[in-house]
C-alpha positions in Angstrom: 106.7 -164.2 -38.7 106.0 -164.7 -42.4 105.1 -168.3 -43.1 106.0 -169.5 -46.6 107.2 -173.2 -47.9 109.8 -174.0 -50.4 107.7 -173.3 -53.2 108.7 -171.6 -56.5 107.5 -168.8 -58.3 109.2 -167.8 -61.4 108.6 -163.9 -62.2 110.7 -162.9 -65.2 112.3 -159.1 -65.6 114.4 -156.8 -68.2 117.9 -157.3 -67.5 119.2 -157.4 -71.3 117.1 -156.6 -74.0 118.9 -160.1 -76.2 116.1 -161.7 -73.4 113.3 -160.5 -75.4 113.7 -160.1 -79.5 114.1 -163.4 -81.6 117.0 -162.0 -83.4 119.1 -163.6 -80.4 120.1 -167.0 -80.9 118.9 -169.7 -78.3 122.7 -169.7 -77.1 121.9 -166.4 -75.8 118.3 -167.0 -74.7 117.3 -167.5 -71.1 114.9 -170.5 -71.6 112.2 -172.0 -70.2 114.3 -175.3 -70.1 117.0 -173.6 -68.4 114.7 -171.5 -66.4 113.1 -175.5 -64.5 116.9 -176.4 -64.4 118.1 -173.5 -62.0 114.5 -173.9 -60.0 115.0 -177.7 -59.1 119.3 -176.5 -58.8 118.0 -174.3 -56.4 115.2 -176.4 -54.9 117.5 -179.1 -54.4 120.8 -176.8 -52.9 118.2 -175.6 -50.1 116.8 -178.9 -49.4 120.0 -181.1 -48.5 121.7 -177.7 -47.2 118.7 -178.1 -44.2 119.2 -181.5 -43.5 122.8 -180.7 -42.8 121.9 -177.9 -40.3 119.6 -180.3 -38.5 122.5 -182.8 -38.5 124.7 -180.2 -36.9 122.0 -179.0 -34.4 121.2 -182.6 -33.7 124.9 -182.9 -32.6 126.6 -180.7 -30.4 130.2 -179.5 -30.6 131.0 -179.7 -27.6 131.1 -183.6 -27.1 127.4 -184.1 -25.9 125.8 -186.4 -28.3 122.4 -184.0 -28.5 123.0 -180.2 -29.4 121.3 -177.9 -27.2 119.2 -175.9 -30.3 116.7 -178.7 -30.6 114.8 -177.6 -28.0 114.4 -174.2 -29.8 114.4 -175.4 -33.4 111.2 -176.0 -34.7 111.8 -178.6 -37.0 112.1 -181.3 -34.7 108.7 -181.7 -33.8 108.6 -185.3 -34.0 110.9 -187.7 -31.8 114.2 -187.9 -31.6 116.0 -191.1 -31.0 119.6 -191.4 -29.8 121.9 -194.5 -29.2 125.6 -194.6 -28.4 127.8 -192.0 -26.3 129.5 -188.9 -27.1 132.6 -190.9 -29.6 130.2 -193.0 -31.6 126.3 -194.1 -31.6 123.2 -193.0 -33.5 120.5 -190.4 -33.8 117.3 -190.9 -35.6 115.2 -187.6 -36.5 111.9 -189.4 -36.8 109.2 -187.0 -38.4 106.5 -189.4 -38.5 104.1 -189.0 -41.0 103.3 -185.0 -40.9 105.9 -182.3 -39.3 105.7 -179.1 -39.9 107.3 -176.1 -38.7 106.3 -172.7 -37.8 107.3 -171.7 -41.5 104.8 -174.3 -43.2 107.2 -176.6 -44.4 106.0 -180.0 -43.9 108.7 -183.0 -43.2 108.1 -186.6 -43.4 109.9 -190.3 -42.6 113.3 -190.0 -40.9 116.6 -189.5 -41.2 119.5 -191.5 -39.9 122.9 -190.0 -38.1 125.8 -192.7 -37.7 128.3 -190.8 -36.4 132.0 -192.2 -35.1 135.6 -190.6 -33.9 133.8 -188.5 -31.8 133.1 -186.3 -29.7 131.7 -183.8 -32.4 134.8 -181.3 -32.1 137.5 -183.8 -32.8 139.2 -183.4 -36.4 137.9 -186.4 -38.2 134.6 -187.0 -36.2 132.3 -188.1 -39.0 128.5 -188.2 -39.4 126.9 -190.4 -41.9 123.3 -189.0 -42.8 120.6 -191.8 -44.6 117.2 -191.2 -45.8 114.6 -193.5 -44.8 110.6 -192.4 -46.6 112.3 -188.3 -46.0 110.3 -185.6 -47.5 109.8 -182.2 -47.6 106.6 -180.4 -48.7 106.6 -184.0 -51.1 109.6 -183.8 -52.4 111.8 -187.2 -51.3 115.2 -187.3 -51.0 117.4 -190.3 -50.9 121.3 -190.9 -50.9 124.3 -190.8 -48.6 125.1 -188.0 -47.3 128.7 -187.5 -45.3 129.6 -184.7 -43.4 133.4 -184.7 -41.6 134.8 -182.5 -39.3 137.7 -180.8 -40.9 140.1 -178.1 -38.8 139.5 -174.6 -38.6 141.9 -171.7 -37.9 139.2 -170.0 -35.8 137.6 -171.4 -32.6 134.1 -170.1 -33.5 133.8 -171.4 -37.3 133.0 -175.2 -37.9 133.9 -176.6 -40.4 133.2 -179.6 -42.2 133.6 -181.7 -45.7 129.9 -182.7 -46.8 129.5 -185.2 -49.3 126.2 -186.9 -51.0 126.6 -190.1 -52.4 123.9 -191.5 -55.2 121.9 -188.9 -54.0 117.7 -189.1 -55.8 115.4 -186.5 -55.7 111.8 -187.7 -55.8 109.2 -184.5 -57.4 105.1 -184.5 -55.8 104.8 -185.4 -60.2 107.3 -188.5 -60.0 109.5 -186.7 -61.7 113.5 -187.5 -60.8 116.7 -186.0 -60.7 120.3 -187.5 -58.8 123.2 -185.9 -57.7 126.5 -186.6 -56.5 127.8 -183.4 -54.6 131.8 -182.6 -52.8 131.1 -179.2 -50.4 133.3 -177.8 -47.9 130.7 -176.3 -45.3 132.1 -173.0 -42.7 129.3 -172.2 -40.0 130.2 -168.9 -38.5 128.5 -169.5 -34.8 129.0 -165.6 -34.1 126.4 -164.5 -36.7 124.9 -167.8 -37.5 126.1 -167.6 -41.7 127.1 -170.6 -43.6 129.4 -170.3 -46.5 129.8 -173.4 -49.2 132.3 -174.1 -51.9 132.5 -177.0 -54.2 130.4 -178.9 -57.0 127.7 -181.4 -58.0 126.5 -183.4 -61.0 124.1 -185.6 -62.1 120.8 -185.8 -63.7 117.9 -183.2 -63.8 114.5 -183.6 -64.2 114.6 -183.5 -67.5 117.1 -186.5 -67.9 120.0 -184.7 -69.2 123.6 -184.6 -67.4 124.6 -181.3 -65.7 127.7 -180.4 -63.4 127.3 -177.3 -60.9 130.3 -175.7 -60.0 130.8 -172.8 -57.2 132.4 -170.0 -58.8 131.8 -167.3 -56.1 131.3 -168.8 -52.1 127.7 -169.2 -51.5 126.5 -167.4 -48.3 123.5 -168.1 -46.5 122.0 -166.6 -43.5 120.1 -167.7 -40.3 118.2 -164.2 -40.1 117.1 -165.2 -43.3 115.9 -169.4 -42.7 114.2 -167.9 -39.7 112.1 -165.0 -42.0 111.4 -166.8 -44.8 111.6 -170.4 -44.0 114.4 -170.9 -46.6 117.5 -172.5 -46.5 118.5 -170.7 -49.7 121.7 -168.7 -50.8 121.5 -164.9 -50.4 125.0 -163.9 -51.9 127.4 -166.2 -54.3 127.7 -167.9 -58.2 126.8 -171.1 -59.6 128.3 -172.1 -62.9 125.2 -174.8 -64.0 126.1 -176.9 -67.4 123.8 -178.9 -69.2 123.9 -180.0 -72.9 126.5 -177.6 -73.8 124.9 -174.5 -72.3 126.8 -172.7 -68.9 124.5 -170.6 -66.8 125.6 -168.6 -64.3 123.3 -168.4 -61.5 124.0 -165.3 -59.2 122.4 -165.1 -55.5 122.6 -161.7 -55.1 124.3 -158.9 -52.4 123.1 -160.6 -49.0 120.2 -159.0 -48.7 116.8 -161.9 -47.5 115.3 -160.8 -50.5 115.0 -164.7 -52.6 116.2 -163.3 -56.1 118.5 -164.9 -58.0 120.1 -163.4 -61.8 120.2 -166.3 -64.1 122.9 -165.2 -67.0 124.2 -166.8 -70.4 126.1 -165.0 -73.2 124.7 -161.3 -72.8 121.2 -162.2 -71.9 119.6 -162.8 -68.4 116.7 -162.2 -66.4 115.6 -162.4 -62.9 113.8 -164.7 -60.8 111.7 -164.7 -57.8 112.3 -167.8 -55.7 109.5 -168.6 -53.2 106.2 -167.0 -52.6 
């Protein structure tokens, strides 16, 4: 098994020649600005998407307050600590001060599950996910994050409304960005995929405003969390605005392969996400 963090590394290719020659105008320039904006988009997609996986793993669908994958997922490696029955209680996912899984990523601090209108299967059973001193490889998040059973037409795809509330990202360089994010999340429990739809806003890093909009369903893939040790889309299109500039950030054909095409006006280019 390959073991890798959620680290970025930006490697820049030829996809339109506008990329390279100064004749194009920045409004149809791939910049370095723009190129930090769809890393910590990315960065921070992949980093709340985990914590919702562990929230669904933590809770079983079936009604039992405790899922039966934490015994095989990796990530818990710290205790877990569970108050309440299967309508209505708590779960704590206490990481302690160093946790890290057989990918390298290193988690930290806990996270809190209030969940109510149980059990887990019911329409309407809701999960309410706080951060208390959580990071990942020393990035901290913060917020409120929601996640609400919503009905399916299929017995073997979950799905759930996830929302993040005055959501703060914390960067190792003190950096900050916040978000405020609406998702509807399908897990497909036959092949283990996840597909997302929705949108986010905020701040980056940089202090300017952005909104993120889904244009194409993101897919991600279990096969591909449990390779790479990545909770990143494979397949799917962002629309990311900032300051009057739309990128379109593309995630690619499916394939485990942590490329993403970052396009505006007729210029793009390509980059490599992760070591």
């Amino acid at each position: 098994m390959k073991t890798s963090k959620f680290i970025f590394r930006v490697v820049f290719s030829a996809i339109s020649p506008a990329f390279f020659f100064s004749c194009t105008g920045e409004e149809e320039r791939v910049s370095p600005a723009d190129t930090a904006d769809v890393i910590s988009e990315s960065l921070v997609d992949a980093y709340f998407e985990d914590t919702d996986d562990m929230t669904l793993a933590a809770i079983s669908s079936d009604g039992s307050p405790v899922g039966g994958r934490i015994a095989s997922d990796d990530r818990f490696c710290a205790a877990l600590l569970f108050d309440g029955t299967n309508l209505s209680g708590s779960i704590v996912l206490n990481f302690g001060t160093a946790c890290t899984d057989l990918r390298g990523n290193t988690r930290s601090g806990t996270i809190r599950l209030d969940y109510a209108d149980g059990p887990a299967a019911t329409t309407g059973f809701t999960v309410v996910m706080t951060f208390d001193g959580y990071t990942i490889n020393g990035v901290r998040l913060e917020g409120t994050r929601t996640i609400r059973r919503l009905v399916s037409d299929y017995s073997n795809i979950l799905r759930h409304e996830v929302t993040l509330e005055n959501g703060r990202v914390t960067w190792p360089d003190n950096s900050t960005s916040s978000r405020n994010s609406s998702f509807v999340r399908e897990l497909n429990l036959n092949d283990l995929t996840v597909k997302l739809d929705g949108e986010a806003s905020g701040q980056n890093r940089r202090g300017k405003s952005y909104t993120m909009a889904i244009a194409e369903t993101l897919l991600y893939k279990g096969d591909c969390v449990l390779s790479d040790g990545i909770y990143m889309a494979v397949q799917g299109v962002k629309l990311f605005t900032s300051g009057g500039r739309t990128l379109a950030i593309d995630y690619g054909d499916g394939s485990c392969d942590r490329m993403v095409t970052v396009k505006i006006g007729n210029a793009a280019t390509s980059l490599a996400v992760g070591d």
